[in-house]
VMD Tcl script that builds the backbone (N, CA, C; Angstrom):
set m [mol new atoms 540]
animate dup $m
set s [atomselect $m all]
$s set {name element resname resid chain x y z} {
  {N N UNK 1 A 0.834 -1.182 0.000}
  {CA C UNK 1 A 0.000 0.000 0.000}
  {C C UNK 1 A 0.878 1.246 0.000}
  {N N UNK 2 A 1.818 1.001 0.949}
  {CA C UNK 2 A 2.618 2.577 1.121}
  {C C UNK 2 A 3.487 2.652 -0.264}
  {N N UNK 3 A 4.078 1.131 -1.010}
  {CA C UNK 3 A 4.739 1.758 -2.074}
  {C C UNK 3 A 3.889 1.739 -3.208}
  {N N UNK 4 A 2.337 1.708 -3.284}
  {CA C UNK 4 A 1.191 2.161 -4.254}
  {C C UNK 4 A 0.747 3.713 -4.293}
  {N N UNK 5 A 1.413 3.996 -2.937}
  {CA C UNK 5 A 0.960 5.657 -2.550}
  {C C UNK 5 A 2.173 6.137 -3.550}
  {N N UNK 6 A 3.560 5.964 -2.863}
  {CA C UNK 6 A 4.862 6.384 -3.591}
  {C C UNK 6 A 4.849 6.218 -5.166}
  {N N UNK 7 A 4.445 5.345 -5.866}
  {CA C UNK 7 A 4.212 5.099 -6.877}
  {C C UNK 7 A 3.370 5.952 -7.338}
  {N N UNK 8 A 2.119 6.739 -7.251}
  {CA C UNK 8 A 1.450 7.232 -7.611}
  {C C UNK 8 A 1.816 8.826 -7.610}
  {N N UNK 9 A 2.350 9.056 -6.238}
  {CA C UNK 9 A 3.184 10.363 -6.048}
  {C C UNK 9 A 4.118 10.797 -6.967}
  {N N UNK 10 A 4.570 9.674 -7.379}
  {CA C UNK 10 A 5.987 9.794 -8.251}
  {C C UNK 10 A 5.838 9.854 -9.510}
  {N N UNK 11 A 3.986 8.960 -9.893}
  {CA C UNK 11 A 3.686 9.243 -11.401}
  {C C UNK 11 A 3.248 10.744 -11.589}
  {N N UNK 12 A 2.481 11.028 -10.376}
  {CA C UNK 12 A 1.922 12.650 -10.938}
  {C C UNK 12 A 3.025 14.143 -10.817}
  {N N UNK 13 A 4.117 13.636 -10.112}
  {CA C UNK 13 A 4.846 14.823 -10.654}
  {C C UNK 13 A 5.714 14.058 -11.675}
  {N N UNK 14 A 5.701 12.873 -12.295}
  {CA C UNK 14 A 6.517 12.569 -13.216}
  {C C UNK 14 A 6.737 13.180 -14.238}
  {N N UNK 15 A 7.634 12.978 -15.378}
  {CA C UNK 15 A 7.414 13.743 -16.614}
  {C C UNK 15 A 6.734 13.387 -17.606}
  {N N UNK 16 A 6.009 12.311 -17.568}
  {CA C UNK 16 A 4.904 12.075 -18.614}
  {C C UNK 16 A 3.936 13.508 -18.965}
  {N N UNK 17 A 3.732 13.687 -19.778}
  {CA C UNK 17 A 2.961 14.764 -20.061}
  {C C UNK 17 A 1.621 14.335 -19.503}
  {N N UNK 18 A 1.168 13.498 -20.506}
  {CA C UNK 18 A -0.484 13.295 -20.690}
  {C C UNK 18 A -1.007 13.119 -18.975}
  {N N UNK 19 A -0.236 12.477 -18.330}
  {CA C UNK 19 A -0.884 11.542 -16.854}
  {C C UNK 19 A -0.771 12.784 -15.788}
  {N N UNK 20 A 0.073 13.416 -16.179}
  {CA C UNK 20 A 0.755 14.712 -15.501}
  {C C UNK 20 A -0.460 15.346 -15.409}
  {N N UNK 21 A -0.396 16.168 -16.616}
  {CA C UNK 21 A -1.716 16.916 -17.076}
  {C C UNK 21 A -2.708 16.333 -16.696}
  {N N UNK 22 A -3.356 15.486 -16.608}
  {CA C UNK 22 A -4.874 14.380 -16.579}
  {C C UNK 22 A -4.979 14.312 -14.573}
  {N N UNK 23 A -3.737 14.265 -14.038}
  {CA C UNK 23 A -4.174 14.195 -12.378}
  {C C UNK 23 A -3.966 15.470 -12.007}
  {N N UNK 24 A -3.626 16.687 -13.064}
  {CA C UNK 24 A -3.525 18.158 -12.369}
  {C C UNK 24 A -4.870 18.899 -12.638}
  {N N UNK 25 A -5.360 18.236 -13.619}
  {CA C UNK 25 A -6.736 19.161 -13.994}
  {C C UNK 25 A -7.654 18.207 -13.107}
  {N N UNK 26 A -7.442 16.734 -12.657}
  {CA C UNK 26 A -8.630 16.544 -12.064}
  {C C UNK 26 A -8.309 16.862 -10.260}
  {N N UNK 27 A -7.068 16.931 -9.819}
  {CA C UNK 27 A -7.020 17.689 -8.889}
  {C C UNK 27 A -7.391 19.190 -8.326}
  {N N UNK 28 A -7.031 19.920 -9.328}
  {CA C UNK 28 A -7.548 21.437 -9.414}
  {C C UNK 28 A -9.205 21.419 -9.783}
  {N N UNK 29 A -9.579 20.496 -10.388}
  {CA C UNK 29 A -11.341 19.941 -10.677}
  {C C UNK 29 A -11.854 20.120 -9.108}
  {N N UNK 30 A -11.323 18.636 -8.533}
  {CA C UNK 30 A -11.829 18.382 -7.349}
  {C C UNK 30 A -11.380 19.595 -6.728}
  {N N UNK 31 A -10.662 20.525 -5.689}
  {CA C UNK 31 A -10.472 21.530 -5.276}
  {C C UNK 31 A -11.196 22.365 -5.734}
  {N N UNK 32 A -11.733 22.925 -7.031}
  {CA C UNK 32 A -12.426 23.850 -7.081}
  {C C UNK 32 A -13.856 23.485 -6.984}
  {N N UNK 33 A -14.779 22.342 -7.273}
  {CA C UNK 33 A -15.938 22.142 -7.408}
  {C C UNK 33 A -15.841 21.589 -5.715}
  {N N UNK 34 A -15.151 20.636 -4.701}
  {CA C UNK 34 A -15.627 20.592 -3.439}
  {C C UNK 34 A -14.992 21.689 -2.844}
  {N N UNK 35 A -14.239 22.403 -3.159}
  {CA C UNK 35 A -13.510 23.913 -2.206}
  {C C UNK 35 A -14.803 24.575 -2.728}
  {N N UNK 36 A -15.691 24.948 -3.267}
  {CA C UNK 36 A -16.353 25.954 -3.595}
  {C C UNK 36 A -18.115 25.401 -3.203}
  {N N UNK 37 A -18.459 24.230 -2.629}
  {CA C UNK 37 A -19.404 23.963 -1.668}
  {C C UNK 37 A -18.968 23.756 -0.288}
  {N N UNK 38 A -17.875 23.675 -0.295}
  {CA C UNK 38 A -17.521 23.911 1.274}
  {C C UNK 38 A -17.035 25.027 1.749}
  {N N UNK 39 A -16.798 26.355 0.966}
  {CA C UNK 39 A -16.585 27.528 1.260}
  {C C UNK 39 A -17.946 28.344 1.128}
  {N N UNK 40 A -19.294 27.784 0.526}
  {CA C UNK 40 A -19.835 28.522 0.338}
  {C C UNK 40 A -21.091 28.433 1.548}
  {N N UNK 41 A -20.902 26.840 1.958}
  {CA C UNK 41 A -21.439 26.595 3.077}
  {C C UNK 41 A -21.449 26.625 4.359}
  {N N UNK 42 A -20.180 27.018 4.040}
  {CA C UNK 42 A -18.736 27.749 5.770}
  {C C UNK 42 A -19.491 28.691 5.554}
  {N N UNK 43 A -19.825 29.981 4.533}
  {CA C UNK 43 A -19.790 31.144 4.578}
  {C C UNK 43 A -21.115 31.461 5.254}
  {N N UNK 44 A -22.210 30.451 4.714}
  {CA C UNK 44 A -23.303 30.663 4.935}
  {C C UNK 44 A -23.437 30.170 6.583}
  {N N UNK 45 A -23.240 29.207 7.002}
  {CA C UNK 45 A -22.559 29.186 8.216}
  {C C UNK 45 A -22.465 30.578 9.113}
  {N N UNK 46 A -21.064 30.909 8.857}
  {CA C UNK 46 A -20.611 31.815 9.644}
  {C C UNK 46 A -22.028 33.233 9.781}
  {N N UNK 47 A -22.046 33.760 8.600}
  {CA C UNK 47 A -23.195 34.546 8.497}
  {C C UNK 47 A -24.042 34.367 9.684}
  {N N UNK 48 A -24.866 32.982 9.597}
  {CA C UNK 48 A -26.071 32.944 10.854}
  {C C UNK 48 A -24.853 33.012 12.045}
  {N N UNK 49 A -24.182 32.599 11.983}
  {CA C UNK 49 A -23.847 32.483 13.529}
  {C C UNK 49 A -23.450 33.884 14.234}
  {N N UNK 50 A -22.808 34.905 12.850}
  {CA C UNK 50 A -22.817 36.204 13.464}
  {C C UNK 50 A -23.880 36.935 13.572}
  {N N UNK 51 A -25.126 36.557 12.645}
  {CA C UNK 51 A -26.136 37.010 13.059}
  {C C UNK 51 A -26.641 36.594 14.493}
  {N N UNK 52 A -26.890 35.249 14.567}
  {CA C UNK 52 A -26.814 34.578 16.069}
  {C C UNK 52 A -26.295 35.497 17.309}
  {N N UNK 53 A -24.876 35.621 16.883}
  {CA C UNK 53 A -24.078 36.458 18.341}
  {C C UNK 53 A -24.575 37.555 18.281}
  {N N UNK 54 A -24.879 38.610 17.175}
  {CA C UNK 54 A -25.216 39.579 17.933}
  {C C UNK 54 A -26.501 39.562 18.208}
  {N N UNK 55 A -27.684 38.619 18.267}
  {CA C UNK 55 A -29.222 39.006 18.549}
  {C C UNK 55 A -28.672 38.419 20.071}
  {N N UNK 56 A -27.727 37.467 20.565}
  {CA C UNK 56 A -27.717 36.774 21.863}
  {C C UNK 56 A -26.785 38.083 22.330}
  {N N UNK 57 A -25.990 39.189 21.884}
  {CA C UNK 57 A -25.157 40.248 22.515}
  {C C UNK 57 A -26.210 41.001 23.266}
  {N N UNK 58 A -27.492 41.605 21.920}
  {CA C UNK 58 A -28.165 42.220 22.519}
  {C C UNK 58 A -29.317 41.806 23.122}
  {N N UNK 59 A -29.937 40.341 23.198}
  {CA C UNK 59 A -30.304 40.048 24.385}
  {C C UNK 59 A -29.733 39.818 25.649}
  {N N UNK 60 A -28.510 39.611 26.118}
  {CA C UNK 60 A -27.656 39.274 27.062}
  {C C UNK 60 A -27.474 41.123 27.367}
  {N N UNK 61 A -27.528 42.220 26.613}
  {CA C UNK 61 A -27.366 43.789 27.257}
  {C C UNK 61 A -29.183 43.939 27.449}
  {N N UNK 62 A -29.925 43.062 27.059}
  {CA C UNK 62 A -31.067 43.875 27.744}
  {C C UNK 62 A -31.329 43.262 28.667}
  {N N UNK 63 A -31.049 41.755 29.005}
  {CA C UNK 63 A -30.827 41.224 30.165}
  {C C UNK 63 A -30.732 41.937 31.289}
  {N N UNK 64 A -28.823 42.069 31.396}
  {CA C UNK 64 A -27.995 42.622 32.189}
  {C C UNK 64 A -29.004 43.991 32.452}
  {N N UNK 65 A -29.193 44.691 31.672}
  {CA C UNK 65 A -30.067 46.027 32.043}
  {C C UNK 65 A -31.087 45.339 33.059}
  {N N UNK 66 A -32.130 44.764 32.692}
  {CA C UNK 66 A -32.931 44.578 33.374}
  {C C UNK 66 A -32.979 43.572 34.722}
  {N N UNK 67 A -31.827 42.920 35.218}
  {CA C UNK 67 A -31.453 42.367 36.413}
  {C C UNK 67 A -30.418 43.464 37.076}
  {N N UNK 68 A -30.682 44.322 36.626}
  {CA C UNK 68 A -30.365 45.930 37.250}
  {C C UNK 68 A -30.738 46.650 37.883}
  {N N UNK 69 A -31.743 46.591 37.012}
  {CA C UNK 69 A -33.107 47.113 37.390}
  {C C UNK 69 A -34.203 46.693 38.502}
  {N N UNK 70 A -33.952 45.398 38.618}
  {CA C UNK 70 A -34.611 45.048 38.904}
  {C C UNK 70 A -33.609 44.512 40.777}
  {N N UNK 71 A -32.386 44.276 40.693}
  {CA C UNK 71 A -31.535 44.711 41.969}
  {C C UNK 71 A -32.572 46.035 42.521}
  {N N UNK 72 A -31.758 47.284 41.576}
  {CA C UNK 72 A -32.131 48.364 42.268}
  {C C UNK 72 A -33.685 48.054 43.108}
  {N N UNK 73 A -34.710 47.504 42.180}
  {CA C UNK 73 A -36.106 47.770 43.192}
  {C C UNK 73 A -36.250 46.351 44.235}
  {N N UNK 74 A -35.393 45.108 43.935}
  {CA C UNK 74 A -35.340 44.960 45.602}
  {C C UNK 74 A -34.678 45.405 46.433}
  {N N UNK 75 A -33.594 46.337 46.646}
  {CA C UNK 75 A -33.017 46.893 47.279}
  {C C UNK 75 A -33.744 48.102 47.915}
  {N N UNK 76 A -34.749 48.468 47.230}
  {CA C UNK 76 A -35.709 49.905 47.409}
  {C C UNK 76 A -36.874 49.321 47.924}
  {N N UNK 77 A -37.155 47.648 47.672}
  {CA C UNK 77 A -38.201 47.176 48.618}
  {C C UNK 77 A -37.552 46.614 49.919}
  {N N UNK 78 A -36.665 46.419 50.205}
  {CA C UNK 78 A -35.896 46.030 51.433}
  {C C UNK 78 A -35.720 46.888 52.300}
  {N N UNK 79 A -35.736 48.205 51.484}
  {CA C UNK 79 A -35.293 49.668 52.400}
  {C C UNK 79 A -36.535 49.876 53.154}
  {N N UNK 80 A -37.551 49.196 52.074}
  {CA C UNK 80 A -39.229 50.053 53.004}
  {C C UNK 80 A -39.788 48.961 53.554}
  {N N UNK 81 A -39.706 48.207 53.606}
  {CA C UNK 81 A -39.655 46.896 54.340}
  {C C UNK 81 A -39.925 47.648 56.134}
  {N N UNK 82 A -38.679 48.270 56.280}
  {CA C UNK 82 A -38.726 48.485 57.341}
  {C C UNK 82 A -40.109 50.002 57.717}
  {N N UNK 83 A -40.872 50.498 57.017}
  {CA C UNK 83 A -41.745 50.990 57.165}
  {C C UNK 83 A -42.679 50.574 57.578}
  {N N UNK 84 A -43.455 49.098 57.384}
  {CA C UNK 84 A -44.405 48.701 56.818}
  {C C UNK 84 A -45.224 48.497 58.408}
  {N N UNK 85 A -44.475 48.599 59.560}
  {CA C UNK 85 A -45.188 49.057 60.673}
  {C C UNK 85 A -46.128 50.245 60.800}
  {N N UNK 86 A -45.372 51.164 60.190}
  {CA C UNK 86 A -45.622 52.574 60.463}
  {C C UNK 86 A -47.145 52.643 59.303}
  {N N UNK 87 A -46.639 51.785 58.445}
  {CA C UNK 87 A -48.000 52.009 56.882}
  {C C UNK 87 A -48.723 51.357 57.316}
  {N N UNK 88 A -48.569 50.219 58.180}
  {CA C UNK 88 A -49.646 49.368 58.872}
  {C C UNK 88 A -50.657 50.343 59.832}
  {N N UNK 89 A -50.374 51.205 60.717}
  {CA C UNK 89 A -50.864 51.930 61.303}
  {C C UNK 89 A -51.792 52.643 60.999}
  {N N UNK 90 A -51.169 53.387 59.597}
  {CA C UNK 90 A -51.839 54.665 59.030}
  {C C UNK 90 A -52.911 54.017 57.556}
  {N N UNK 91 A -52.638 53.094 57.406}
  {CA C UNK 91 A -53.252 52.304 56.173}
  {C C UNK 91 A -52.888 50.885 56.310}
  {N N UNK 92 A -54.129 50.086 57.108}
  {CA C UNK 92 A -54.118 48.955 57.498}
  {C C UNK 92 A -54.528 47.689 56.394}
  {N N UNK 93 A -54.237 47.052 56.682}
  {CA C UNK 93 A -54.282 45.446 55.419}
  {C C UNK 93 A -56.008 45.132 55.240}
  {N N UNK 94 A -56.496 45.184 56.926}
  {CA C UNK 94 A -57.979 44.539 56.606}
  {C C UNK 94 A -58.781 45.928 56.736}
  {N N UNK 95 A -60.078 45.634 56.455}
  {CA C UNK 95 A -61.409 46.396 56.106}
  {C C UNK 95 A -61.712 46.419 57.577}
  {N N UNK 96 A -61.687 47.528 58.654}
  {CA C UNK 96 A -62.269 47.600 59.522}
  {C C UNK 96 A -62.706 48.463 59.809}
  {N N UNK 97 A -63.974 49.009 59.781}
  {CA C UNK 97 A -64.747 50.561 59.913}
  {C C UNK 97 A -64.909 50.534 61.035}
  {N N UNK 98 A -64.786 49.517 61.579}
  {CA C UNK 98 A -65.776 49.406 63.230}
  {C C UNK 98 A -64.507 50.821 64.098}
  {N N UNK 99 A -63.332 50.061 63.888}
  {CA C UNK 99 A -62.484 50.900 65.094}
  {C C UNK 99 A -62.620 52.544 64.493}
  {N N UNK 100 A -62.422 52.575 62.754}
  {CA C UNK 100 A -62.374 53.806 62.484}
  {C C UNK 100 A -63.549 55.002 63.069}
  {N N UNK 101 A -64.801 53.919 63.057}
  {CA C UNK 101 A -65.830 54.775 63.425}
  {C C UNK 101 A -65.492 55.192 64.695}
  {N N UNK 102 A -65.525 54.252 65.551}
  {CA C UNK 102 A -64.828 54.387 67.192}
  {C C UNK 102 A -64.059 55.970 67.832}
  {N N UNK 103 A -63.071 55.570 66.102}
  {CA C UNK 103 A -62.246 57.051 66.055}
  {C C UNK 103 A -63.279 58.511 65.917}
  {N N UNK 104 A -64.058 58.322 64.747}
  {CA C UNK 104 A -64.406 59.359 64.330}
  {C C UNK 104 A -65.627 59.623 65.294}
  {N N UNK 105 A -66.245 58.945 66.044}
  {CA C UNK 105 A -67.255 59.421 66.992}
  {C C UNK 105 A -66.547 60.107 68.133}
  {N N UNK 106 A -65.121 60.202 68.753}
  {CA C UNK 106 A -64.326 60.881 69.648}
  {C C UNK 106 A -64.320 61.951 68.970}
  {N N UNK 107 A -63.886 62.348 67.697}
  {CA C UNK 107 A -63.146 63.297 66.999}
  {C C UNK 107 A -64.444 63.953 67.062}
  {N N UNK 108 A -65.812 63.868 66.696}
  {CA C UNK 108 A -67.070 64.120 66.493}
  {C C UNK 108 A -67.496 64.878 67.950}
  {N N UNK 109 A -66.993 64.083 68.396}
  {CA C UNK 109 A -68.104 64.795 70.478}
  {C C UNK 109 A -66.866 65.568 70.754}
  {N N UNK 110 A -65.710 65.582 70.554}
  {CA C UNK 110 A -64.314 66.485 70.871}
  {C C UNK 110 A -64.710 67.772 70.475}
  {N N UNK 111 A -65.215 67.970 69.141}
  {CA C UNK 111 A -65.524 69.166 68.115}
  {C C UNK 111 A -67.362 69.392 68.708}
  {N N UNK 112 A -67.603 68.709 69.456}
  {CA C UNK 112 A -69.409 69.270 69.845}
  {C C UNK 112 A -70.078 69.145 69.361}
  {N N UNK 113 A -70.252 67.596 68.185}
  {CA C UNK 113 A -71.227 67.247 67.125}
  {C C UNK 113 A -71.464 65.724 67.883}
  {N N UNK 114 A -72.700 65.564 67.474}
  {CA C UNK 114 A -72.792 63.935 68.188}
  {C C UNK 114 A -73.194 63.109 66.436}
  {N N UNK 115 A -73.034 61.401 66.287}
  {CA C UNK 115 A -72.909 61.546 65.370}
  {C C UNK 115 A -74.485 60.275 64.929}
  {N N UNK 116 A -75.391 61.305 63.864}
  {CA C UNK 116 A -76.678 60.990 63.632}
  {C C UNK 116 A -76.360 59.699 62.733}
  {N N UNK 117 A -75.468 59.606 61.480}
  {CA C UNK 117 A -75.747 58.287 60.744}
  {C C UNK 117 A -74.179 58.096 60.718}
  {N N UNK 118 A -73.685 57.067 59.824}
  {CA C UNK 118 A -72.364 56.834 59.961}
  {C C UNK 118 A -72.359 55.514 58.721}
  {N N UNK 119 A -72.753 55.573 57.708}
  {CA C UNK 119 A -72.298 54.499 56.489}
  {C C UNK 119 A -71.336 54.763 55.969}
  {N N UNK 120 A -70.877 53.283 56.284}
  {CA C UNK 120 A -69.471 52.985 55.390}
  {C C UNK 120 A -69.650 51.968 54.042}
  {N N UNK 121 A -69.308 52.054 52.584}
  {CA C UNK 121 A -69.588 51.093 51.792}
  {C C UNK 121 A -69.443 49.775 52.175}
  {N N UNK 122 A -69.755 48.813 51.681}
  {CA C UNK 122 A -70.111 47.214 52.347}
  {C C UNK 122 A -68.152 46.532 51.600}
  {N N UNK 123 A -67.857 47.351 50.397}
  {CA C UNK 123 A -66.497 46.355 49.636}
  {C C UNK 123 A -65.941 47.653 49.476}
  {N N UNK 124 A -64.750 47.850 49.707}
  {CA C UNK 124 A -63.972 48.684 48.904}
  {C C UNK 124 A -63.523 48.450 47.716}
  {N N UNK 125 A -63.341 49.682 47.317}
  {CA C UNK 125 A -63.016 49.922 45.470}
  {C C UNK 125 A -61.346 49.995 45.058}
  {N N UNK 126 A -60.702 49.577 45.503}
  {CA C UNK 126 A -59.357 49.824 44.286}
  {C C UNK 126 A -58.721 50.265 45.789}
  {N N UNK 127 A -58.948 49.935 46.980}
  {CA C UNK 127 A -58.287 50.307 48.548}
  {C C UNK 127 A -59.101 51.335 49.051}
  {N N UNK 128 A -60.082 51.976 48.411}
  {CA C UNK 128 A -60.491 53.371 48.999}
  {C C UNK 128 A -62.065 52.738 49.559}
  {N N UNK 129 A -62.713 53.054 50.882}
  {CA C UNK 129 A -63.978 53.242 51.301}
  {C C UNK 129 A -64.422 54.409 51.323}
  {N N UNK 130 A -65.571 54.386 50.777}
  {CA C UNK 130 A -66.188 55.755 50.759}
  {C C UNK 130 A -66.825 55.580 51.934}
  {N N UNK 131 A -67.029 56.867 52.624}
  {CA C UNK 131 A -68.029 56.621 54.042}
  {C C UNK 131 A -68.597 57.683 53.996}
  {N N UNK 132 A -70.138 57.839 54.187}
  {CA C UNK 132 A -71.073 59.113 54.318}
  {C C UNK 132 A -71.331 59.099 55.843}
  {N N UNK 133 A -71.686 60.601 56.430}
  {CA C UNK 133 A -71.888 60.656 57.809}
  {C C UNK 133 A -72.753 62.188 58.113}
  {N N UNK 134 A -73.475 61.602 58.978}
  {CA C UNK 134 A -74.308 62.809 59.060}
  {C C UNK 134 A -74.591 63.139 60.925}
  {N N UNK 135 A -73.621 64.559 60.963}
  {CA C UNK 135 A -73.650 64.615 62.364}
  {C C UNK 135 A -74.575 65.856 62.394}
  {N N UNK 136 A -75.161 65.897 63.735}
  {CA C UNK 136 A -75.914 67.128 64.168}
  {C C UNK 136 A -75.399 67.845 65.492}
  {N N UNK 137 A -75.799 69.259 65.437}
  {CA C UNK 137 A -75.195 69.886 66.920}
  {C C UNK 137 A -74.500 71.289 66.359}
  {N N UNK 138 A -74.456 71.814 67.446}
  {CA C UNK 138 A -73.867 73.332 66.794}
  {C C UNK 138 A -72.368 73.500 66.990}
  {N N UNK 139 A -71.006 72.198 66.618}
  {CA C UNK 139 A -69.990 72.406 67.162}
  {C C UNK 139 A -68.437 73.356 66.814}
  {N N UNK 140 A -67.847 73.236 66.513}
  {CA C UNK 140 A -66.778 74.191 65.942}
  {C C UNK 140 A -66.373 73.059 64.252}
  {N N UNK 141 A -66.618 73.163 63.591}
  {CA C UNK 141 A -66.509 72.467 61.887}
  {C C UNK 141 A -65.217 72.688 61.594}
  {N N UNK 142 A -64.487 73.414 61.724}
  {CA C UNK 142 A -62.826 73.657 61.378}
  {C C UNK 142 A -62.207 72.646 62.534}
  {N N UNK 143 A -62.025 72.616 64.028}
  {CA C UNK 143 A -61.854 71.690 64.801}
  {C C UNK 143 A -62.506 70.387 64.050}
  {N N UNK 144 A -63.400 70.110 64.081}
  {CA C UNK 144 A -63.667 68.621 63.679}
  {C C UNK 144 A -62.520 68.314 62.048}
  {N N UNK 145 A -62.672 69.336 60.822}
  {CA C UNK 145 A -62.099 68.849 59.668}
  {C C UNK 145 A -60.941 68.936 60.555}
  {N N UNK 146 A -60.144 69.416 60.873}
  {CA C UNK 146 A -58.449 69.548 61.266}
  {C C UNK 146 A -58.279 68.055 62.105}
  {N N UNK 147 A -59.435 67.804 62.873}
  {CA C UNK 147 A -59.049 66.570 63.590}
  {C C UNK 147 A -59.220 65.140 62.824}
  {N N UNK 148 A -60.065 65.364 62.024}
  {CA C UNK 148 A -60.419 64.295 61.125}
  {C C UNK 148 A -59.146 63.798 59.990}
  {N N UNK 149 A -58.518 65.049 59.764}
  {CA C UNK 149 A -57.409 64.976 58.855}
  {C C UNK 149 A -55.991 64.891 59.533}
  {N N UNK 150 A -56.007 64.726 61.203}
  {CA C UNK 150 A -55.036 64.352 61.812}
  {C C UNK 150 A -54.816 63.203 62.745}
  {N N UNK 151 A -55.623 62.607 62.128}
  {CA C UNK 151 A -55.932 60.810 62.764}
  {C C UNK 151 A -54.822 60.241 62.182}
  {N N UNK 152 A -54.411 59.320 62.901}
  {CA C UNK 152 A -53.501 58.614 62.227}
  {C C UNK 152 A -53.515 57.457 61.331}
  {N N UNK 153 A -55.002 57.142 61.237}
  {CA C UNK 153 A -55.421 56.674 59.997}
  {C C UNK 153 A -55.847 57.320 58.447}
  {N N UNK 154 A -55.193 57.494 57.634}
  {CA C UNK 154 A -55.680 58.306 56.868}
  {C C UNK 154 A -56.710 58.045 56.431}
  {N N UNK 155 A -57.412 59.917 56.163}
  {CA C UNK 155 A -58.801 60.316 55.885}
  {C C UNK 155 A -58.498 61.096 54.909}
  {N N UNK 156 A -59.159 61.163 53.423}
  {CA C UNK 156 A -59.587 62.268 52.662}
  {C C UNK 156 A -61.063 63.012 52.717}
  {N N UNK 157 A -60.976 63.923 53.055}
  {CA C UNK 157 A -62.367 64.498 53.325}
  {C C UNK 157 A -62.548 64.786 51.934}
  {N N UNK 158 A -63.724 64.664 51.532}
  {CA C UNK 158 A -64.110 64.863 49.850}
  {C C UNK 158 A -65.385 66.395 49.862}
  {N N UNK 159 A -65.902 65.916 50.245}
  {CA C UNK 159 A -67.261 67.310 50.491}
  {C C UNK 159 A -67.439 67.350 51.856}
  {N N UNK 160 A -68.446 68.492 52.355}
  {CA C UNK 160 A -68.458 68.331 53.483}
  {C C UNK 160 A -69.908 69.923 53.040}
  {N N UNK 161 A -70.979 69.464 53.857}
  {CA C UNK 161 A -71.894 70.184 53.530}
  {C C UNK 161 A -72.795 70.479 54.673}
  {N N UNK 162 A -72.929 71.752 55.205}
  {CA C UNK 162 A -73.589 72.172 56.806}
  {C C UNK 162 A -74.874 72.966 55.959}
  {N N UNK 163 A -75.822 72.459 56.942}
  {CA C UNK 163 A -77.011 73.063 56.852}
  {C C UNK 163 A -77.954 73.328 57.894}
  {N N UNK 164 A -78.046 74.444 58.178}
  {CA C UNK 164 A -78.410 74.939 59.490}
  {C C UNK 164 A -80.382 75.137 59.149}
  {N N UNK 165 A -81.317 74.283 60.396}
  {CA C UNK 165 A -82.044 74.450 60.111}
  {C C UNK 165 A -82.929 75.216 61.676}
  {N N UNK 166 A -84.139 75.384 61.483}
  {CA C UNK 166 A -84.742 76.488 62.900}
  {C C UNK 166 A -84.290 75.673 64.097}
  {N N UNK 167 A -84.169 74.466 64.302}
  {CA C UNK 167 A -83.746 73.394 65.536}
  {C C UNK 167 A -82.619 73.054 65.759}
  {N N UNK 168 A -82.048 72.660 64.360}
  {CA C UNK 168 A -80.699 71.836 64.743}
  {C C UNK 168 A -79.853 72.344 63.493}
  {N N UNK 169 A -78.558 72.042 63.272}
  {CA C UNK 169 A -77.897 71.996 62.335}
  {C C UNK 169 A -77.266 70.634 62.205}
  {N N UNK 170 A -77.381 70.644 60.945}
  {CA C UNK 170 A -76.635 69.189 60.126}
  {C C UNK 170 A -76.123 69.490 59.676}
  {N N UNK 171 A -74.670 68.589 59.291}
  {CA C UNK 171 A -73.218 68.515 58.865}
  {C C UNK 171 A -73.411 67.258 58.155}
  {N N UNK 172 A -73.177 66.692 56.691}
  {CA C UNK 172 A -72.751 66.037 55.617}
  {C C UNK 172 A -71.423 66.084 55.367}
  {N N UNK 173 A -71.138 65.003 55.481}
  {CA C UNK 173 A -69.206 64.635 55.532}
  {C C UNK 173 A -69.506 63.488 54.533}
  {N N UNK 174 A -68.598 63.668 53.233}
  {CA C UNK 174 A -68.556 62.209 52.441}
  {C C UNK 174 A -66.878 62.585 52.701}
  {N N UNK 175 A -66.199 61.349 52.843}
  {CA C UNK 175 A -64.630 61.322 53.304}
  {C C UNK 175 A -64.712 59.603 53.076}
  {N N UNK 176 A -63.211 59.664 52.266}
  {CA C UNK 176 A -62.864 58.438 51.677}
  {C C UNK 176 A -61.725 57.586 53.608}
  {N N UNK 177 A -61.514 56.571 53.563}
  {CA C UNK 177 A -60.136 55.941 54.115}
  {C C UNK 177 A -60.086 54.809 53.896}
  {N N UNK 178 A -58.581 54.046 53.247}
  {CA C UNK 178 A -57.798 53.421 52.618}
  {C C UNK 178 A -57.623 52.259 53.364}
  {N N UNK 179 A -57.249 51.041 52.670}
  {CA C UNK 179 A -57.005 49.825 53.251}
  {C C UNK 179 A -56.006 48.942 52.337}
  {N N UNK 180 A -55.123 48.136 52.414}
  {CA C UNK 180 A -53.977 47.938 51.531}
  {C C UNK 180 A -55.002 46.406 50.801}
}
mol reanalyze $m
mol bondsrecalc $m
mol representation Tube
mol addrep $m
């Protein structure tokens, strides 16, 4: 075998013309017809794959951006973490009107109004209860709003409508407070 290789080596650079010629054109044949599907299929190749790297570059930078981003806001929920006593206080988790009312009937006889109705909606909407209230009595109305808005549960007073009649005067309070 090895002196069939040598033999063959030795015919194609030999000086025979014809055999010479006949294994150089079908060598340069083969080289150009398989060099020119395997270069063209490398090429096509390479192409996707640089297309490839850069769609995986710039998913891997919007990545990185966004586990950035997203550090920063647990780090900004960890910070308030430690609030959530204080938000508990002022804007509590469950639906409880009972104590709020509790509140607002002190705040009510403090200011010299006693308090005639007191509805609170049955579900809250999006965290907010609306509550209507209808107190009577002739008491100081700036004292009551100032105290109402310095509870430590928060209150938005929304309207607030006095109507003084020959006996008594009535006070209309619609005022929202929040629940998480």
């Amino acid at each position: 075998m090895r002196e069939e290789m040598q033999n063959s080596f030795r015919l194609f650079f030999s000086n025979e013309l014809f055999l010479s010629r006949v294994y150089t054109f079908w060598a340069f044949f083969c080289m150009v017809v398989f060099g020119f599907f395997a270069i063209g299929t490398l090429t096509f190749s390479m192409v996707r794959k640089v297309n490839i790297f850069k769609e995986m570059r710039t998913l891997n930078y919007d990545l990185n951006v966004k586990l950035q981003s997203l550090s920063k806001l647990s780090s900004d929920l960890s910070d308030a973490q430690k609030y959530t006593p204080l938000l508990e206080a002022t804007i509590p988790k469950e639906l409880n009107t009972h104590s709020y009312m509790v509140s607002f009937m002190q705040q009510a006889g403090t200011a010299g109004f006693s308090v005639k109705n007191f509805i609170p909606a049955s579900e809250s909407t999006g965290g907010e209860v609306p509550i209507a209230a209808v107190l009577e009595g002739t008491g100081d109305l700036t004292s009551l709003i100032s105290a109402l808005e310095g509870m430590q549960r928060v209150t938005v007073i929304d309207s607030v409508k006095y109507e003084t009649h020959s006996d008594t005067t009535d006070v209309f309070i619609n005022l929202r407070i929040f629940n998480l």
